[in-house]
N, C-alpha and C positions, 0 to 999 in steps of 0.2 A: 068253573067259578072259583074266586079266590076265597079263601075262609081265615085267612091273617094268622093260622097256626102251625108257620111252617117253626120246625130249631124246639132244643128245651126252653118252655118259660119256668122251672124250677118253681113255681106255684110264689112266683114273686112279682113287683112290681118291675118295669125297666131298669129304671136307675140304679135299683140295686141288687136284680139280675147282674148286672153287666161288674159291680163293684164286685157280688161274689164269685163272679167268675175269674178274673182279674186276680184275687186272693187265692182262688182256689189252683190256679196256674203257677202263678207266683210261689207254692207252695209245694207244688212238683217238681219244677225248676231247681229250686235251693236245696230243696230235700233227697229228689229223687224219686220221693216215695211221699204219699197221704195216705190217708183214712178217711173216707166219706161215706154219705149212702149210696147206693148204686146208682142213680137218676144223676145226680150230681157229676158223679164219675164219666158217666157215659157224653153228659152236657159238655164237659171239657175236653172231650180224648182227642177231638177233630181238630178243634182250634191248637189246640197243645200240637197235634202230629205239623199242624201247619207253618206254626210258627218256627217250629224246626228243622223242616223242610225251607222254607224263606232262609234262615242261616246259614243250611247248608249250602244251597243253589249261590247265596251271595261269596261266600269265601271261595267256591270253585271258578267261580265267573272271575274273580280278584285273581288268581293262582293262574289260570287259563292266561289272562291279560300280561301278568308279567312273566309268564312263562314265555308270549312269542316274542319278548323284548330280549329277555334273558334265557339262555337255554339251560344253563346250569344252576340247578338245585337250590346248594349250599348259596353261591353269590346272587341269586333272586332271596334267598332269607334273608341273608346279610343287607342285601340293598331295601329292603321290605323297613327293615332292626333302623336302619338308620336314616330311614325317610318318616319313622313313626317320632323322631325325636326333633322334629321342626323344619319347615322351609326352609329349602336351601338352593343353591345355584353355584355352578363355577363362576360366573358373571358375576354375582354377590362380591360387594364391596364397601368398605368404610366412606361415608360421604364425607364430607369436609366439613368445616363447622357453618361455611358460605351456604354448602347445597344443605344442611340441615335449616339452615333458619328460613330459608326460601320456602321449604316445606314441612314449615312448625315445628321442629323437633328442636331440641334443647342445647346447648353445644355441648362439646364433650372435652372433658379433661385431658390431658399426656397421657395421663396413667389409666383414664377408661379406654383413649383411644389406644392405648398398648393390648389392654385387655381384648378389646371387640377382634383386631386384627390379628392377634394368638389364635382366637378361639376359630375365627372364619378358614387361618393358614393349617388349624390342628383340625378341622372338619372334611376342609378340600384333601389332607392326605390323608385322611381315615377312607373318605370318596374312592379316591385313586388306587389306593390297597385292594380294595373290591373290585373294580376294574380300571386298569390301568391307562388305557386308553381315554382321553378326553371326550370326545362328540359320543362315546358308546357309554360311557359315565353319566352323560348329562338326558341322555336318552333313557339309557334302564335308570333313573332315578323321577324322572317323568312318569314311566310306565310304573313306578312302585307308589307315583302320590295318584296317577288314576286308577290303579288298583284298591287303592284305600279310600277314596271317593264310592267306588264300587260295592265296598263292604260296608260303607257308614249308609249309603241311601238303603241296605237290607237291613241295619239296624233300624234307623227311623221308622221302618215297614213294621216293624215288632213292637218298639217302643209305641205308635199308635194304638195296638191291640195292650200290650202289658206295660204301662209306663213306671218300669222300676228297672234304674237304670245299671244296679248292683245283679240284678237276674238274669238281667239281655246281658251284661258282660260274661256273667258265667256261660251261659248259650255258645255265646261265640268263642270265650277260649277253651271252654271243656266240651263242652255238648255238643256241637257243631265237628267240630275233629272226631269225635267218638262213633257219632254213626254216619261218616261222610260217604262210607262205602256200604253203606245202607240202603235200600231203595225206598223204604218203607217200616212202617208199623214199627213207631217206638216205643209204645204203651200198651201196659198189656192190664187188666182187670181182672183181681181174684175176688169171689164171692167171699165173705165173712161172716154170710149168716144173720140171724134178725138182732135188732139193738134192744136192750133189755126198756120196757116203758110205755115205749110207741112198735113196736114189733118195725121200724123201718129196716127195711133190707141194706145191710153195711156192706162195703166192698173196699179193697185198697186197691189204688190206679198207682204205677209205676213205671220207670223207664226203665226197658228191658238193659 
């Protein structure tokens, strides 16, 4: 028989169960470290292991992917560094002012179009430096934009649970790398003893 009391209800209503949990996350995350009662503590330590688990599992699945494209190291970072700074393609090319008005765009000046075709010519050789070869450039820079397709849908997964998008960045460039070779248990829970008033039992929850 179901009795509807599975999880902490924190002796609160839903709505704002879920906002203090969300803060109280959010508050691990940024900090490292809180102070709460131990009920509180315990309510978050699941969702908290989880969501870092989700970060972790996304970056390696990413890393995995452009790893079988690219085998070396150093030029999957590099190719990774320069796929995070916008769409690109050896294909990419300046339209004319004919094929921009065909498909709405604005025409372009001498001196924008000197700019746009600099910046596309100083891209493609920045490309080619990382690997030199054409068809394997155009390949491992594919494999570096579905790698980061890879990593954004394990964001989104987080951001559903904790929508603060300054914490889930932290997750992913600090947190995430930290216990990648972890298999578990990132939180640990010390007893603090009772709160002076209401004798509630305090505890601090932190990332080991």
């Amino acid at each position: 028989m179901r009795h509807r009391v599975v999880g902490h209800k924190m002796s609160m209503p839903e709505p704002r169960r879920r906002a203090a949990r969300r803060n109280l996350m959010a508050g691990l995350f940024r900090y490292d470290r809180i102070k709460t009662t131990e009920s509180r503590a315990r309510a978050i330590r699941g969702e908290a292991e989880k969501l870092l688990t989700i970060a972790i599992k996304g970056q390696i699945a990413a890393r995995q992917h452009l790893a079988s494209i690219i085998e070396d190291e150093d030029k999957a970072a590099q190719m990774l560094a320069f796929a995070r700074r916008g769409r690109y393609s050896l294909d990419k090319r300046v339209f004319t002012n004919n094929e921009r008005a065909d498909i709405g765009l604005a025409p372009l000046t001498d001196k924008g179009r000197r700019f746009a075709e600099k910046k596309l010519k100083d891209r493609r050789a920045e490309l080619l430096r990382i690997i030199s070869n054409e068809d394997e450039a155009q390949r491992g820079l594919e494999a570096a934009y579905q790698a980061m397709a890879i990593e954004l849908h394990a964001r989104r997964e987080i951001l559903k649970s904790l929508p603060d998008e300054l914490v889930v960045k932290r997750i992913f460039d600090e947190l995430a790398p930290r216990y990648a070779g972890r298999p578990g248990g990132f939180t640990r829970i010390v007893k603090l003893g009772k709160r002076l008033g209401d004798a509630a039992d305090m505890a601090q929850i932190s990332l080991v």
